[in-house]
C-alpha atoms as one frame of an Amber mdcrd trajectory, in Angstrom:
protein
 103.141 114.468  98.645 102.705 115.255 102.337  98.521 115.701 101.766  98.348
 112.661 100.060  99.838 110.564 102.743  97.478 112.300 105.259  94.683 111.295
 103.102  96.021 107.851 103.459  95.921 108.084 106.889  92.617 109.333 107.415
  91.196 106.542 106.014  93.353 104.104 108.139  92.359 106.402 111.229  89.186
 105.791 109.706  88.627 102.112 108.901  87.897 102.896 105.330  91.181 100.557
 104.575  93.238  98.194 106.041  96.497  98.916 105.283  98.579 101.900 103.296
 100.912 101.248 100.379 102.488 103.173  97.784 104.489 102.733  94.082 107.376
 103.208  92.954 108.889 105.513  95.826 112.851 105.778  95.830 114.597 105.118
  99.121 113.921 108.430 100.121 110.551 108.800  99.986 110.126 105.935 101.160
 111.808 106.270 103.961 110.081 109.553 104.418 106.542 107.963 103.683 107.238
 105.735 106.487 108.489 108.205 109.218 105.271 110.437 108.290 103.205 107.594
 108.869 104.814 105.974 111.756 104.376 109.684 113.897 100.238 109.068 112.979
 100.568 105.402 114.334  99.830 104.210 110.551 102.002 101.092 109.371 103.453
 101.869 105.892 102.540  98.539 104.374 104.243  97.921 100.705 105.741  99.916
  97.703 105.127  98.610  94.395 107.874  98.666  92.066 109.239  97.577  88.806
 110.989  94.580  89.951 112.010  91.200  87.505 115.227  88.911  86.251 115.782
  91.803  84.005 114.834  95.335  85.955 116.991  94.508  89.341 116.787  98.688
  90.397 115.547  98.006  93.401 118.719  95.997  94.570 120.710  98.733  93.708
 118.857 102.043  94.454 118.339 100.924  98.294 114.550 100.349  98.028 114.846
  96.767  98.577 117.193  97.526 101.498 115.223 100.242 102.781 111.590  98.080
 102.514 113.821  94.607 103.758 114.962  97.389 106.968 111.114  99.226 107.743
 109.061  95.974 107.683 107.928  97.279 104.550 106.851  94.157 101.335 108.027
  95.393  98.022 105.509  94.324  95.542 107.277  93.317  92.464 105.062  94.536
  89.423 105.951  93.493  85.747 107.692  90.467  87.207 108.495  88.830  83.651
 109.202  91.920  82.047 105.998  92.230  79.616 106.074  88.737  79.060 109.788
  88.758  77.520 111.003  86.291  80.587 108.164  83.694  79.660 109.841  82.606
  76.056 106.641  83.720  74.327 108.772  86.340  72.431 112.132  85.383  70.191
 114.471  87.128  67.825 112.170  86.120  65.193 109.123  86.837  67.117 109.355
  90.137  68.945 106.377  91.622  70.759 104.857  94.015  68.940 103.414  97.852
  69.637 105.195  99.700  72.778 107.042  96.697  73.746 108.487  96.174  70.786
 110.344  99.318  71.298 111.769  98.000  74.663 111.965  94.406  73.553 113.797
  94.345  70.554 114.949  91.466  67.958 118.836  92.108  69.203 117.567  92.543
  73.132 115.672  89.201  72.812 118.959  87.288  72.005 120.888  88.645  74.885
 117.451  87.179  76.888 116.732  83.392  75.103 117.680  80.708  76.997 120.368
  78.586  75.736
């Protein structure tokens, strides 16, 4: 969104903030983000994006690549996957509400250490 980047900008321009990140832009938009930016002398700073052991997208979808190329820190968020990397949840114990759904009984074998 073109006016929403402006509006970032602005309040760079501005010194209402010190920096200008976004979430969960592809390679593209990133990429696009950061050339908008650039022409208004504005520093594209970080992208937030599901990142973790589990949810590697980034590696593969060029966003790492593209953020590792611009100067631009990818901020991982959900790092341990809802808590399933920290061992809290088992087979026996699965999470329960929405992540239950993600995190299933059969999902949390393939996860458990061994």
């Amino acid at each position: 969104n073109p006016g929403y980047l402006d509006g970032l900008a602005d309040a760079y321009e501005q010194g209402l903030v010190k920096s200008v990140g976004v979430s969960n832009y592809s390679e593209k938009r990133l990429r696009d983000a950061h050339e908008r930016l650039k022409k208004r002398g504005v520093p594209l700073a970080s992208n937030q994006v599901n990142y973790s052991l589990i949810y590697r997208n980034p590696e593969e979808n060029g966003v790492k690549a593209a953020c590792d190329e611009l100067g631009i820190t990818l901020i991982a968020y959900s790092p341990i996957a809802q808590g399933a990397l920290t061992g809290k949840y088992t087979p026996a114990n699965p999470p329960t509400g929405p992540r239950g759904r993600i995190y299933t009984s059969d999902f949390l074998s393939k996860v458990a250490a061994p």
